[in-house]
N, C-alpha and C positions, 0 to 999 in steps of 0.2 A: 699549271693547274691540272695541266691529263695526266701527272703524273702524280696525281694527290699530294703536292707539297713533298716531294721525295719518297713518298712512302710504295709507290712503283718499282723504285729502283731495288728495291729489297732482292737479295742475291734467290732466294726461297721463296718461294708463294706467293710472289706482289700483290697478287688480284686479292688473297687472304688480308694479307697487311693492309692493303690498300682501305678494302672492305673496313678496317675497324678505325678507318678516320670516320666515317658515319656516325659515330659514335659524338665526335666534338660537337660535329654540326649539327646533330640531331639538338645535341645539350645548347645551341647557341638558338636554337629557334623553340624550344620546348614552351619559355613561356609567353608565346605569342597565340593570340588564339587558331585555333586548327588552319580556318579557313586559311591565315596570313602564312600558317607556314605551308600550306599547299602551294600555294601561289609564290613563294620563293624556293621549292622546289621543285615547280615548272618552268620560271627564270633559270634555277641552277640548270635545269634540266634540258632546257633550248640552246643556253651555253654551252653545255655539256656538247653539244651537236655541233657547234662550230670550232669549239676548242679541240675537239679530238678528229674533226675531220682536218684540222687547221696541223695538229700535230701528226697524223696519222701519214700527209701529207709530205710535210718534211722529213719524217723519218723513212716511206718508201713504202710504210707497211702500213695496209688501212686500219687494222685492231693489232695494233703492236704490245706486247704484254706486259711492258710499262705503264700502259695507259690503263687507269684506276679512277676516273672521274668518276665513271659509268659507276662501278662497284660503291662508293663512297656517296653518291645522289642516290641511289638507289636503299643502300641500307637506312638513309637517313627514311627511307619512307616508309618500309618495313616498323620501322622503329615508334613512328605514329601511329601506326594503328595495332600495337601493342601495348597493354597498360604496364607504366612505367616501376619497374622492378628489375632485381639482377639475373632472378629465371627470366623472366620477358625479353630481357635484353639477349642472353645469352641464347634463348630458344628463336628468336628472331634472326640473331646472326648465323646459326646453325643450318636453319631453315633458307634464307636466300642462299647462301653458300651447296646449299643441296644442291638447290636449282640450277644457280649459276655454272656450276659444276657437271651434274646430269644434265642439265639442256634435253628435256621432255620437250613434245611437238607442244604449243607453239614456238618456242625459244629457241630450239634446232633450225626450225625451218626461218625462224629470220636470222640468226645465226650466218647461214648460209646463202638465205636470200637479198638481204637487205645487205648493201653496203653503204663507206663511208661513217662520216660522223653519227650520221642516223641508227646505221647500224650497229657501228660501236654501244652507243644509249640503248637505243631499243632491247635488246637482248636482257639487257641487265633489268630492263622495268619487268619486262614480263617476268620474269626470275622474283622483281618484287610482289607482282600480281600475287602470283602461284604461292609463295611462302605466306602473305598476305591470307587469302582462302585458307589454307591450312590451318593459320595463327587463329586464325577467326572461326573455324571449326571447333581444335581444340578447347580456345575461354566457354565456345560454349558446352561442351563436355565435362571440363574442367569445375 
């Protein structure tokens, strides 16, 4: 699972590749209403904290760059608070991918502060925060 179903192990960009299984499980919880799929995005997302401190573990390395749980729970949540379209979807993944990538204060500093499982997750949410703000800027611009 910390390896997104293989899509970690991608020779190029994991955390990219990774990022666009978000995309399934965003589509496997869409038509539940909001609240349900928050709440099985905080299950994915407590998991998320044992599975990659559990993998991080074995492998030696606490955020080993295999590990795409984070990116893939994360985009799914980006992805809700976007209305549902192929610009939304794509400005969505664009925008966590910014974050996740730039790591702007808060994101640097847990980044750096936070370790283990938690840290693994953590990083990536804030990443969803921040893209989140923006997205939500923008619709209302837009």
């Amino acid at each position: 699972m910390s390896f997104g179903f293989g899509t970690g192990l991608s020779p190029k960009a994991p955390g990219t590749v990774g990022t666009l299984l978000g995309f399934p499980l965003y589509w496997l919880l869409m038509d539940l209403p909001v609240s349900q799929q928050w709440l099985v995005l905080v299950g994915l997302f407590l998991f998320g904290i044992w599975c990659c401190e559990f993998t991080g573990r074995a492998l030696g390395v606490s955020d080993h760059g295999a590990i795409v749980w984070d990116e893939v729970v994360a985009m799914a949540v980006v992805l809700i608070a976007v209305p549902l379209s192929i610009v939304w979807g794509l400005a969505a993944f664009a925008c966590f991918r910014l974050f996740d990538i730039w790591k702007p204060f808060p994101i640097s500093w847990a980044d750096r502060h936070v370790k283990g499982g938690l840290g693994v997750m953590l990083d990536d949410a804030l990443a969803a925060v921040m893209a989140i703000l923006v997205l939500q800027v923008v619709q209302r611009i837009v």
